[in-house]
C-alpha positions, 0 to 999 in steps of 0.5 A: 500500500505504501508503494502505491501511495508513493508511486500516485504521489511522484505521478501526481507531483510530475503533473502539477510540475508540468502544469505550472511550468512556464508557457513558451515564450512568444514569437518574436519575428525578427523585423526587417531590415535587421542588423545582428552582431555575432561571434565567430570561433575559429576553430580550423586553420587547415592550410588550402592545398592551393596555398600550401607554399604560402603556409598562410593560416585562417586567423592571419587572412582574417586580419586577426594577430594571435597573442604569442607568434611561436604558437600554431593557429590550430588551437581549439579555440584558436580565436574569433571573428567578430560578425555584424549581419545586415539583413534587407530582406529574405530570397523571393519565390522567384529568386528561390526558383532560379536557386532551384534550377541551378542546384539541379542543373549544376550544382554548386558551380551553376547556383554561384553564376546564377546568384550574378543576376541575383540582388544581393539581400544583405551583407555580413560584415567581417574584419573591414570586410563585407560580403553580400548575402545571396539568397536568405530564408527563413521559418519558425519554430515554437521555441526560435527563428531560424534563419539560412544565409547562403554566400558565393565567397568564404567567410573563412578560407585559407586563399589569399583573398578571403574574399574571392568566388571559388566555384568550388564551394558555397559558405552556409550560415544558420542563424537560431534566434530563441524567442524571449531570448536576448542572445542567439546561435549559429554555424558556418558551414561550406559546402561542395554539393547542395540540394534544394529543400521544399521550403526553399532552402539551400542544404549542405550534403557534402563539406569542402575538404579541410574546411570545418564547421564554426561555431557562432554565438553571442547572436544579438538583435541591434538597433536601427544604424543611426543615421545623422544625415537621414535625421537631419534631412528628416528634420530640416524644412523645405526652403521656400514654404510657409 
């Protein structure tokens, strides 16, 4: 009898726990245009085999100087990248139809054309350094925003110009933003073949080689850019009314 009395107070004390637990927050889309400011850890510096003579890591192409010169950059983690997102707006139907079409036509090669007759949606901000957004979705879940930015150029490469297209590869940044939550998370991934998801995603399938996935937290929502000059204008009178 004791057994039982115990075993009805723990299924008893489980149901009120889950009936005063706190509701999940609500959705909180995130406005557009948007500005997040995010951190990036390094934590690959494989030499690219086009590079090798060059022996140039990650961290120094990144315009990032490590504290003691005698240690190697593949410390884990080596160091990070300090990110700012502009985000204008999210691809179009049409825009991810021409996505569509490409990936199935020729792959990674044919989307990094494609995305020439495409606008740039945003740019990613890093070491002085901006690179445009490509193609950008977004969708909800109960608990956060998610959030997929495709770029034709590296954001982490070991190539002399970090910022030049390769037709070899895609970077691929996945933003979670929780709802009710001052900071989010993310990764970068860079991929050599992708497919097309019917919620007009670009997913990664198989990962350039040497190349490794980066951790991106601190996530953070920012204010509109001031803008001084818009302020002004704003506020300034036409010449010649009354």
């Amino acid at each position: 009898m004791r057994r039982v009395r115990f075993a009805s107070a723990i299924l008893m004390a489980a149901a009120l726990d889950g009936l005063l637990a706190a509701p999940p927050a609500p959705p909180q889309e995130l406005a557009l245009p948007a500005r997040l400011h995010a951190e990036m850890t390094i934590v690959n510096a494989e030499v690219d085999p086009r590079t090798q003579g060059g022996r140039t890591a990650v961290g120094g192409l990144l315009g990032l100087i490590p504290q003691d010169r005698a240690k190697p950059w593949v410390q884990f983690p080596t160091t990070s990248a300090q990110l700012t997102i502009e985000i204008r707006r999210f691809s179009l139907e049409e825009e991810k139809d021409a996505l569509h079409a490409a990936i199935d036509s020729g792959g990674v090669a044919a989307v990094i054309k494609a995305t020439k007759n495409l606008k740039t949606l945003g740019e990613v901000h890093v070491g002085g350094e901006g690179l445009p957004i490509r193609a950008a979705a977004t969708w909800m879940t109960e608990h956060a925003q998610r959030i997929r930015l495709v770029f034709s150029s590296r954001l982490v490469t070991t190539n002399p110009d970090p910022f030049a297209q390769t037709g070899r590869a895609l970077d691929i940044l996945d933003l979670t933003l929780p709802h009710g939550e001052r900071y989010g998370t993310g990764s970068l991934e860079t991929a050599t073949k992708v497919e097309y998801e019917a919620q007009g995603l670009v997913s990664p399938v198989t990962f350039a080689i040497g190349s490794a996935t980066q951790p991106i937290d601190k996530v953070e929502r920012l204010p509109p850019e001031h803008c001084p000059a818009k302020e002004a204008a704003t506020l300034t009178p036409a010449r010649g009314g009354r």
